[in-house]
N, C-alpha and C positions, 0 to 999 in steps of 0.2 A: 327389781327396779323400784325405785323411789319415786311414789306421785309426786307431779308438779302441781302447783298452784291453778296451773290453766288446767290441767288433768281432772282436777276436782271441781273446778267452775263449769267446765265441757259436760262433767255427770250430772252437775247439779241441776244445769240451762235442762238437759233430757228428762230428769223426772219434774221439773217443773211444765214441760210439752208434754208430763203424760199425766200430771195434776191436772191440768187446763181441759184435758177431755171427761173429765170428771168434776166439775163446778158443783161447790156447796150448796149455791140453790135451786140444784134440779134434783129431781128422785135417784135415789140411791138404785145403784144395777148393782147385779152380784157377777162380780169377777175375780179374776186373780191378773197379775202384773207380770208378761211372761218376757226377761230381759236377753238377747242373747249376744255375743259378743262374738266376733269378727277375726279374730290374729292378722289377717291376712291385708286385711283393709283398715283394720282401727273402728270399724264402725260399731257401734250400740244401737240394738233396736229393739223396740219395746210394741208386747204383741196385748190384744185382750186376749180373752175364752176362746172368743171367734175367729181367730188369727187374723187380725184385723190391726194394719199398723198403726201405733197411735204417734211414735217417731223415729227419727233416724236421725242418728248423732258421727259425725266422725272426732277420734279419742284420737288427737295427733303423737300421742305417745306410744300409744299402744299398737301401730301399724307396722307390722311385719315384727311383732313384738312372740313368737313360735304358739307352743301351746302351754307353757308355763305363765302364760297372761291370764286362764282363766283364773286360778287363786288370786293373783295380784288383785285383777280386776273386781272380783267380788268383793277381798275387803274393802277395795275402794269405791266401792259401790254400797258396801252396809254400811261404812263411816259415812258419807252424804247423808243414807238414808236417815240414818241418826242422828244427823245433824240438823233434818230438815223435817223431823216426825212432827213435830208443835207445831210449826209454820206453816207445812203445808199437807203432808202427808191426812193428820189428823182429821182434815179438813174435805177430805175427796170425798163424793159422793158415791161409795163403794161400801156394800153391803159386808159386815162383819159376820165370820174372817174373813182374813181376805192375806194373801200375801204376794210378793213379788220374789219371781226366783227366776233362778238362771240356768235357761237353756240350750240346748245344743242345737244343730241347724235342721234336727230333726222333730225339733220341739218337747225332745225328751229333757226331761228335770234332772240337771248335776248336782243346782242345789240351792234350797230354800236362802235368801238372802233376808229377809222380813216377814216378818208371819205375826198379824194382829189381833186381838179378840177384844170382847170388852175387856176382860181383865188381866190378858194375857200379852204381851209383844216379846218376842222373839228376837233379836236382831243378830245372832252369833249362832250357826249352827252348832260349832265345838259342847254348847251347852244341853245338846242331844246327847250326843255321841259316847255309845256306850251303857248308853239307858235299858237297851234290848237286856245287855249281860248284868249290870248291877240287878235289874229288877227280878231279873231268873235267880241270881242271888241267892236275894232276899226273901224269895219263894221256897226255894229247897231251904237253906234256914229256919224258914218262918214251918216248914211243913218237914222237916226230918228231926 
């Protein structure tokens, strides 16, 4: 399924409600951004540490969209975030690291969407993936 335009406006309105509980001139709290997605209803809700909702979005595209929405949804949820890393993201008052990932309704982690540090940002899990096996590798190699 191909995002629509509103598909990407509808994501962007939700992490801008979860910027907004995090304002650059208050004290930085340490959290993570835990997003989890709906098939059923379309809806996007975005949790702190504390399971504590900070909001709830309905994605008119993605309602009764099965469970092949979760990939969809996440790249259309790291392209926002990448879209919006300068403007707003940068800007929250959230202790480094810190990242936003997306979870199942059981609050278990599917999969890292954004992961920040000072010198580090993440935003494509693929750029893990495989890291475990190359670096064993490069171990045996390095040590046979």
């Amino acid at each position: 399924m191909k995002a629509t335009p509103q598909t990407y406006q509808q994501i962007e309105r939700a992490i801008r409600k979860v910027a907004d509980n995090f304002p650059a001139e208050k004290d930085a709290i340490m959290t993570d951004i835990h997003l989890q997605v709906k098939p059923s209803s379309g809806e996007l809700l975005a949790f702190d540490d504390n399971d504590e909702e900070l909001t709830r979005i309905v994605v008119e595209q993605w309602i009764d969209s099965g469970d092949e929405l979760y990939e969809e949804a996440a790249g259309q949820i790291c392209q926002c975030l990448g879209n919006m890393r300068e403007s707003i993201i940068d800007h929250m008052a959230v202790l480094h690291p810190f990242s936003f990932v997306m979870v199942d309704e059981d609050g278990e982690t599917l999969r890292d969407l954004y992961l920040v540090d000072d010198d580090t940002i993440i935003l494509n899990h693929t750029l893990l993936e495989g890291l475990d096996e190359e670096l064993d590798q490069f171990l045996h190699d390095l040590l046979g």
